[in-house]
C-alpha positions, 0 to 999 in steps of 0.5 A: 879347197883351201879359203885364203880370206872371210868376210861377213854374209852381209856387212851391215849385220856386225863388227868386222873384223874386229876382237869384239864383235858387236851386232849393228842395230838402229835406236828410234830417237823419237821413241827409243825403239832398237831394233836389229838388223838395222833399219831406217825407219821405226815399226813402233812410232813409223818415224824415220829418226833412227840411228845407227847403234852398236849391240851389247855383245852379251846377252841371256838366252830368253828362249830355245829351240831345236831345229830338226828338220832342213827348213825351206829354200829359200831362205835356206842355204844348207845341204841340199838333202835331208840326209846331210842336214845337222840339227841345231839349236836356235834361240832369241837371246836378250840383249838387256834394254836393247832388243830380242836376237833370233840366232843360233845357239852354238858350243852347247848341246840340247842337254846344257842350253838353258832359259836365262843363260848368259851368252856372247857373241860369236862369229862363225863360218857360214859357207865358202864361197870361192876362195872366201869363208862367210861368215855370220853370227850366233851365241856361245855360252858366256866364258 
């Protein structure tokens, strides 16, 4: 089957389309507090002062893993069968002053992920739907 046109898994997540994509977060403006994905009120203060804000596209690996084994569904959406299931790596990903990203670590293998290494955004394909590739994001490598 041939995809005729993408769009995000869920348009409130990033940019898109865009050359640059950045995530979509909120920032407190009674506290500072930015959190992601966006929301509409504070978990540190509880006020309902949040704006909507553009994430730094790059960040520094703070944290990994690999992710071995087909999680539950839901959430999951992946192959139905432990056989098809493809380890992956995930991780937290500062985004400086701004917030920690829970992602997937992509273009990097086991052996050259590294605490502290610099990323960047990525936007990749999620699953078809129809005639539409779905997208979502995770972190490469800094170029």
């Amino acid at each position: 089957m041939t995809t005729t046109k993408q769009a995000p898994i869920d348009p409130g997540l990033f940019t898109f389309p865009s050359d640059a994509p950045c995530l979509l977060g909120s920032r407190c403006s009674n506290c500072d507090v930015v959190t992601f994905p966006r929301q509409a009120g504070c978990p540190s203060c509880s006020q309902e002062a949040m704006e909507d804000v553009d994430l730094d596209r790059f960040g520094k690996v703070w944290t990994w893993t690999t992710q071995a084994f087909r999680p539950k569904t839901p959430p999951y959406l992946g192959p139905e069968t432990d056989q098809t299931f493809v380890p992956y790596i995930v991780g937290y990903v500062e985004l400086a002053g701004q917030v920690k990203v829970e992602a997937r670590l992509v273009d990097v293998t086991v052996e050259d992920v590294q605490i502290g290494m610099d990323v960047e955004l990525a936007i990749v394909p999620f699953c078809i739907d129809g005639d539409t590739e779905m997208l979502t994001f995770a972190f490469r490598p800094r170029a």
